[in-house]
Gaussian input, Z-matrix of N, CA and C with variables (Angstrom, degrees):
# hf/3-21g

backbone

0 1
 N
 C     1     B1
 C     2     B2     1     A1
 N     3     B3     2     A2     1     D1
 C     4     B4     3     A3     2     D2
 C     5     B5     4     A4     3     D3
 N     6     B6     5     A5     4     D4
 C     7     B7     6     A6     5     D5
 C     8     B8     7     A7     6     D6
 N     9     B9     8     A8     7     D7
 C    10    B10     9     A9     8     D8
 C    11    B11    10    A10     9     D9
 N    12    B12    11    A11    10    D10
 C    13    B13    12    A12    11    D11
 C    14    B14    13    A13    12    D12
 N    15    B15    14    A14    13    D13
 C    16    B16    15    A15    14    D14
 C    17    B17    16    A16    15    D15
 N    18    B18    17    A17    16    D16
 C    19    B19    18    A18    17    D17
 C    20    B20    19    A19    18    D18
 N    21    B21    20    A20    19    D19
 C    22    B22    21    A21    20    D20
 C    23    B23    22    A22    21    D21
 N    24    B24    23    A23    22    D22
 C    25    B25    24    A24    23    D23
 C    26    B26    25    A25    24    D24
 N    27    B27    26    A26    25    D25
 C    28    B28    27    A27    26    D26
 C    29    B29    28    A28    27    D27
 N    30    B30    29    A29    28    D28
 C    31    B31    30    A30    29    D29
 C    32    B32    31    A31    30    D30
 N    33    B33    32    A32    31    D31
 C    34    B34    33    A33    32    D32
 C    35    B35    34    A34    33    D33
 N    36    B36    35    A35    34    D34
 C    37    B37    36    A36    35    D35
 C    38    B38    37    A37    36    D36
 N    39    B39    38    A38    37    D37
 C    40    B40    39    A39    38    D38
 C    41    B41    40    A40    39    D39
 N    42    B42    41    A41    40    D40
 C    43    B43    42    A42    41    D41
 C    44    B44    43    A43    42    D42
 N    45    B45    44    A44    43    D43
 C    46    B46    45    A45    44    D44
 C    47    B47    46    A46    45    D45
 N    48    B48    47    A47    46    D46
 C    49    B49    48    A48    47    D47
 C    50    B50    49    A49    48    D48
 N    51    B51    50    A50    49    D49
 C    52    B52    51    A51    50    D50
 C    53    B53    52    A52    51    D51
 N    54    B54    53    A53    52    D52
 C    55    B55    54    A54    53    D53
 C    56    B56    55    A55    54    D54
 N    57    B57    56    A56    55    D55
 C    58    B58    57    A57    56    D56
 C    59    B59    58    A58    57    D57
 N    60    B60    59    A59    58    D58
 C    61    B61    60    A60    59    D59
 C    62    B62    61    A61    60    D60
 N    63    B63    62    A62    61    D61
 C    64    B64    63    A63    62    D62
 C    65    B65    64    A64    63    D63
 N    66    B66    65    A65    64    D64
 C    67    B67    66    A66    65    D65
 C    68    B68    67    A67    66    D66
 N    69    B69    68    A68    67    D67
 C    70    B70    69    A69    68    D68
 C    71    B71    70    A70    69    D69
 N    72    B72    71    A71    70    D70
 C    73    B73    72    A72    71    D71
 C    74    B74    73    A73    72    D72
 N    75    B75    74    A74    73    D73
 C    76    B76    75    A75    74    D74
 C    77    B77    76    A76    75    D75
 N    78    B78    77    A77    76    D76
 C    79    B79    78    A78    77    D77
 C    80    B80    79    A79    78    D78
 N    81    B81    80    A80    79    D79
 C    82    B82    81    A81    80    D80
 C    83    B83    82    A82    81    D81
 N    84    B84    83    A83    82    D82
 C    85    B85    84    A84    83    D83
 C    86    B86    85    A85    84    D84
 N    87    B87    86    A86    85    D85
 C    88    B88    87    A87    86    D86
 C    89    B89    88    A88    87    D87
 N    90    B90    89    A89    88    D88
 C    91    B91    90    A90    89    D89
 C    92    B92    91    A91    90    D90
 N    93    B93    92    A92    91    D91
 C    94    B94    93    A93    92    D92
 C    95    B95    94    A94    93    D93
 N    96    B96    95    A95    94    D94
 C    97    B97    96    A96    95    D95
 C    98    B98    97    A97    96    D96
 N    99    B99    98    A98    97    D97
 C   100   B100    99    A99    98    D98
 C   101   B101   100   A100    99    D99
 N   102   B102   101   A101   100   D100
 C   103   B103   102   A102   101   D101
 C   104   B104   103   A103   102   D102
 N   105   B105   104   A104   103   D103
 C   106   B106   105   A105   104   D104
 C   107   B107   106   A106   105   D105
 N   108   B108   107   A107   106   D106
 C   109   B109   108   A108   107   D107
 C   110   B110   109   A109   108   D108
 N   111   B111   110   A110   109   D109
 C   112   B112   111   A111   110   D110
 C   113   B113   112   A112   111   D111
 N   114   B114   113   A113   112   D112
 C   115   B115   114   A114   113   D113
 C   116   B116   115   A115   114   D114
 N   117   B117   116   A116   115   D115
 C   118   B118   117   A117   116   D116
 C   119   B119   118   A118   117   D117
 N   120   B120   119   A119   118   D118
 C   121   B121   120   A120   119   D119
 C   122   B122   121   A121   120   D120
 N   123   B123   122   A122   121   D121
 C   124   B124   123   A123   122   D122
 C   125   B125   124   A124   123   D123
 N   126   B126   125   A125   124   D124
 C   127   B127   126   A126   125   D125
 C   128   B128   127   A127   126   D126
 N   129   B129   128   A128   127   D127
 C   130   B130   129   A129   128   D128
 C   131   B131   130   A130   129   D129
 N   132   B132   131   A131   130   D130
 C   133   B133   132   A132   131   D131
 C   134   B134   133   A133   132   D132
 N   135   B135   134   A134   133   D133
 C   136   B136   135   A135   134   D134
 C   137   B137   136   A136   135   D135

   B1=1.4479
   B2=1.5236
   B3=1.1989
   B4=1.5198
   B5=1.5127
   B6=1.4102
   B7=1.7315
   B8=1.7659
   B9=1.1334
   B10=1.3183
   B11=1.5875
   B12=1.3499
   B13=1.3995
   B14=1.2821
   B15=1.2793
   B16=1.6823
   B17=1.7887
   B18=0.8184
   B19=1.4699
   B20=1.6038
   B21=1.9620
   B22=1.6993
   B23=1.5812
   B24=1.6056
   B25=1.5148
   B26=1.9802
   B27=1.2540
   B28=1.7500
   B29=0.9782
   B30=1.4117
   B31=1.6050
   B32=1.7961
   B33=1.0595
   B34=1.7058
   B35=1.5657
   B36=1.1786
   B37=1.8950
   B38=1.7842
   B39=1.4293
   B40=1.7821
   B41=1.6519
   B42=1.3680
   B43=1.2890
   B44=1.7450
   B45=1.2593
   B46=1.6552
   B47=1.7276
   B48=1.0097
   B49=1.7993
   B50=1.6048
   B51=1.4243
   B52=1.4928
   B53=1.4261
   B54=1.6198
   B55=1.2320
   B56=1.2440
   B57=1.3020
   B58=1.2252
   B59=1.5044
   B60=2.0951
   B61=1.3150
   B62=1.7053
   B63=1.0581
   B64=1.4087
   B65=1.3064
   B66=1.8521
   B67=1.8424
   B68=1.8203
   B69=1.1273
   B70=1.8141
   B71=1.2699
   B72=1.7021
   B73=1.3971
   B74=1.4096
   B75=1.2607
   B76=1.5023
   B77=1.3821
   B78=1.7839
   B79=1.6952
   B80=1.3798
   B81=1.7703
   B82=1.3423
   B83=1.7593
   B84=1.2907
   B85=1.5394
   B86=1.8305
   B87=1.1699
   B88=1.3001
   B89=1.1122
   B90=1.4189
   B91=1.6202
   B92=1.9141
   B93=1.4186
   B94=1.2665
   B95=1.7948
   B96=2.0536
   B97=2.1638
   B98=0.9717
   B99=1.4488
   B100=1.5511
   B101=1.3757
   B102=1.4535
   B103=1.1827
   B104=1.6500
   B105=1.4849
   B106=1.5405
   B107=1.6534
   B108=0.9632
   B109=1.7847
   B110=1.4872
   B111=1.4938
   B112=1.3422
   B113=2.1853
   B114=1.4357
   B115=1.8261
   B116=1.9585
   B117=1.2299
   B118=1.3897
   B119=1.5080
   B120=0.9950
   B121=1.4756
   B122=1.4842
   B123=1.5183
   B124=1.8487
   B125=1.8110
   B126=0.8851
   B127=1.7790
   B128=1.3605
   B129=1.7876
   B130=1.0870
   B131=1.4502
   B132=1.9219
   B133=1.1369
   B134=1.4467
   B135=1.6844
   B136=1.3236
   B137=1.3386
   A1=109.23
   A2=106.37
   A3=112.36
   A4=111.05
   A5=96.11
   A6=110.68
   A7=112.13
   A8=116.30
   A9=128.77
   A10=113.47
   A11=134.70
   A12=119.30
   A13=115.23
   A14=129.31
   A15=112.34
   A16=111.04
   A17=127.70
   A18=155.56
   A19=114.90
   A20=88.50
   A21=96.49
   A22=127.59
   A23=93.30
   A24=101.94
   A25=106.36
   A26=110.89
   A27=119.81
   A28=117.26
   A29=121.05
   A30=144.98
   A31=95.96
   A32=102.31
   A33=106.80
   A34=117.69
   A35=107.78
   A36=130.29
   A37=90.47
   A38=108.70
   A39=86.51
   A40=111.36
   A41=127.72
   A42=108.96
   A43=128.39
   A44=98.00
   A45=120.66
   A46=118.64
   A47=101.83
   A48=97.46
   A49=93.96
   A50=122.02
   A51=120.54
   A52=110.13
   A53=120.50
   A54=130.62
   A55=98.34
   A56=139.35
   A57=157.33
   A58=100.84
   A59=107.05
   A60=106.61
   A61=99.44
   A62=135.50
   A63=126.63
   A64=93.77
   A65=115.40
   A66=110.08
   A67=88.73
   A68=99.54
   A69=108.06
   A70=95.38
   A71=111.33
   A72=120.51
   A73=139.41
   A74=105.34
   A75=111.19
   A76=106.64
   A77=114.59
   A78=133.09
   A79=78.40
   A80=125.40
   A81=123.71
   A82=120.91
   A83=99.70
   A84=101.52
   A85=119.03
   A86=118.47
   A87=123.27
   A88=95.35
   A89=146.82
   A90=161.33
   A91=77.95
   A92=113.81
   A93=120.38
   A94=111.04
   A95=80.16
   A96=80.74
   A97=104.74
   A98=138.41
   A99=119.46
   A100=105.03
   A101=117.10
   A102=106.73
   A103=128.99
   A104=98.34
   A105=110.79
   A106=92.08
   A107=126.49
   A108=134.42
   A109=89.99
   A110=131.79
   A111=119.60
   A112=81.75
   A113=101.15
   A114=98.48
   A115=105.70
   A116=112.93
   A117=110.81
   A118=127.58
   A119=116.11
   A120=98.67
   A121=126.15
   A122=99.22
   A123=106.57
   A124=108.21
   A125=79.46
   A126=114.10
   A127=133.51
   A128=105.48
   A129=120.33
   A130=78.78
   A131=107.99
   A132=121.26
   A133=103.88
   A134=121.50
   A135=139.23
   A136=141.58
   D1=127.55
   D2=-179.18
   D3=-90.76
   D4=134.46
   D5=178.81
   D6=-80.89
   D7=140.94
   D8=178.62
   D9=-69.54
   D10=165.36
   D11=171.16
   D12=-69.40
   D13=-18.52
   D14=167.47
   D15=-64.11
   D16=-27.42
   D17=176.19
   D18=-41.72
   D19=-84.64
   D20=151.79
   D21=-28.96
   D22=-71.71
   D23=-162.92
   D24=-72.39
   D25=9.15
   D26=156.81
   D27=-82.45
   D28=-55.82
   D29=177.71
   D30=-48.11
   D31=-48.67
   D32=-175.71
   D33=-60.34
   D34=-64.80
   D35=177.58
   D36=-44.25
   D37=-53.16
   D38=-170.54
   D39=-105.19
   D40=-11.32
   D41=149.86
   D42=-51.04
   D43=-30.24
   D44=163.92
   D45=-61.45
   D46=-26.08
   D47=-170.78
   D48=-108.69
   D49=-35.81
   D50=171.82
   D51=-37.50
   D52=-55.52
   D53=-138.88
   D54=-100.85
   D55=-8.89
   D56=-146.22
   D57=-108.53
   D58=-51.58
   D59=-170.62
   D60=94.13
   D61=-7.67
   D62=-156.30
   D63=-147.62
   D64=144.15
   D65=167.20
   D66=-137.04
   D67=98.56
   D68=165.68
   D69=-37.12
   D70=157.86
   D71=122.15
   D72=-32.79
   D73=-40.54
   D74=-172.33
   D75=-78.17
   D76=-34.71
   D77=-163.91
   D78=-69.38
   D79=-75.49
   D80=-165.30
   D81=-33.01
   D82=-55.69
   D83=173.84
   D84=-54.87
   D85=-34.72
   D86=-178.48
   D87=-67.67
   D88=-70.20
   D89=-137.58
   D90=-63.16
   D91=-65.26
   D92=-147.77
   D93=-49.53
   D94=-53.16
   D95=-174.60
   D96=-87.77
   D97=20.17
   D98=163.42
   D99=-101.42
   D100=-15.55
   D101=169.86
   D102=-88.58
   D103=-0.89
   D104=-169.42
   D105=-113.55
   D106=24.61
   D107=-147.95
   D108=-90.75
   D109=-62.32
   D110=-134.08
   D111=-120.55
   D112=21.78
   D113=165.48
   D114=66.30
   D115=-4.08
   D116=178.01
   D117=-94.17
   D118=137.28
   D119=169.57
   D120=-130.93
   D121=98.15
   D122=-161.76
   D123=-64.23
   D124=164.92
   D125=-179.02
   D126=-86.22
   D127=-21.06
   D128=-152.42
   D129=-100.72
   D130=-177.08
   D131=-158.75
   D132=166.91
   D133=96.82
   D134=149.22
   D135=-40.41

């Protein structure tokens, strides 16, 4: 199943904070409303 570009750019923000070791405040807040962005909350899972 292919991920949409909000998707990607999620996959990104926390492959980014994984690898980092670290999740800002600011990172946390981004992760949150892009993931709460389009009001859905899928099911699926890669």
């Amino acid at each position: 199943m292919k991920t949409g570009d909000t998707g990607e750019k999620l996959a990104q923000l926390i492959k980014k904070a994984i690898n980092d070791c670290e999740l800002t405040t600011s990172e946390y807040n981004e992760i949150l409303a892009l993931a709460d962005k389009d009001g859905i909350i899928d099911s699926h899972f890669q």
